[in-house]
C-alpha positions as CSV (number, residue, x, y, z in Angstrom):
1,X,42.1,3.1,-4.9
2,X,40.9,0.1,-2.8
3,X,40.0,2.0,-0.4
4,X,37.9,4.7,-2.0
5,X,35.8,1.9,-3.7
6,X,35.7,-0.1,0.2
7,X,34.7,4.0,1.9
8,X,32.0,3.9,-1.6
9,X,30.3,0.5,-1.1
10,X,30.0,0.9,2.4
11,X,28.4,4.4,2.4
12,X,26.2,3.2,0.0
13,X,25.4,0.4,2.1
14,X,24.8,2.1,5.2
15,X,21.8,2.5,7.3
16,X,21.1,5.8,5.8
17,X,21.5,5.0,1.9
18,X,18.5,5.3,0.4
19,X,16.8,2.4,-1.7
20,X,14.4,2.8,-4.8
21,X,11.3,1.4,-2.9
22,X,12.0,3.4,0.5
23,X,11.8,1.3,3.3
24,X,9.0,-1.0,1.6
25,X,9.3,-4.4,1.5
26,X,9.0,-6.7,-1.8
27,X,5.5,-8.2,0.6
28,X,4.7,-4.8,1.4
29,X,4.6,-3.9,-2.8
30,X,2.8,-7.1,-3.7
31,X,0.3,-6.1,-1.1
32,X,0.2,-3.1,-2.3
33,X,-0.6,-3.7,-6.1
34,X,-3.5,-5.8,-5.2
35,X,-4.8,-3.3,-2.6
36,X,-4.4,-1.0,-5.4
37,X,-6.5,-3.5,-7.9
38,X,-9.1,-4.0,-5.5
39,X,-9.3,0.2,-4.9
40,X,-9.3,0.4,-8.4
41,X,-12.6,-2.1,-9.2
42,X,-14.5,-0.8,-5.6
43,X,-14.1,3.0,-7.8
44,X,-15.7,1.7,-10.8
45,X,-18.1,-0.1,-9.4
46,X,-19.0,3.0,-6.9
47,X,-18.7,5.1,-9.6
48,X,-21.7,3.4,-11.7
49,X,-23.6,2.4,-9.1
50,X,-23.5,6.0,-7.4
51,X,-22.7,4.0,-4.0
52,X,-20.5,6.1,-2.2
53,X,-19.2,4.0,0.7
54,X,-17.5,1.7,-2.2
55,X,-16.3,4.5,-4.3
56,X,-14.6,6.1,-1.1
57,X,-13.1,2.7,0.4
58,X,-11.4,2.2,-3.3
59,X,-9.8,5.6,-3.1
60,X,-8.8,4.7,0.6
61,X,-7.6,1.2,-0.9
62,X,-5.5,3.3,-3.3
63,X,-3.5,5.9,-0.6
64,X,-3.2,3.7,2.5
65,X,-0.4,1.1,0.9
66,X,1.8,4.4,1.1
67,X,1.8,4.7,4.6
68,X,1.7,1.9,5.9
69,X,5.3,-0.1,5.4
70,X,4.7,-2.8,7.9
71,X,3.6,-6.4,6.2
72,X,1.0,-7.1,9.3
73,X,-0.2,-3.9,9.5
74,X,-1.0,-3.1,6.1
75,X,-2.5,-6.9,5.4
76,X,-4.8,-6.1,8.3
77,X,-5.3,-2.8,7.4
78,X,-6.1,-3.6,3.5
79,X,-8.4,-6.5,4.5
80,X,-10.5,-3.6,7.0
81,X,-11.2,-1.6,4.2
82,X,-12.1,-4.4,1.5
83,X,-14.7,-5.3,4.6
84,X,-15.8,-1.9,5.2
85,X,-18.0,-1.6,2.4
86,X,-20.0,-4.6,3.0
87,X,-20.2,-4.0,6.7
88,X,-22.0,-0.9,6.4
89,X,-24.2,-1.8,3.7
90,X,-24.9,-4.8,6.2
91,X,-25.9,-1.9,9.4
92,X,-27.4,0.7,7.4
């Protein structure tokens, strides 16, 4: 009976047991929700304003936190596209 429970807890354990959050980190989900809050206020604000670049970035700011599980990558990547907006309003 010990054993079964020990063969249970380790399978479950194992490199290839899947988690509820995937391979996301509790940083990476954080991150995440805010990119998400951001997205969400750059849509409304496109939305009303009819400004396209802003309306597109928050839909961006919405899909990139799923693909992106690294904590660097997707800080850097989240902080691109809260710039992007301004940056192009800024050249064009």
């Amino acid at each position: 009976m010990h054993q079964v429970q020990a063969a249970a807890a380790k399978s479950a354990s194992g490199p290839g047991a899947s988690s509820l959050f995937g391979n996301f980190s509790t940083a990476s989900i954080v991150i995440g929700i805010i990119a998400g809050l951001f997205g969400s206020a750059y849509v409304l604000y496109g939305k009303r304003q009819g400004n396209f670049s802003m309306l597109f970035t928050g839909m961006a700011l919405w899909v990139v936190p799923f693909f992106i599980t690294s904590t660097l990558w997707l800080i850097l990547a989240c902080g691109a596209l809260v710039a992007t907006p301004f940056v192009v309003s800024g050249y064009f």
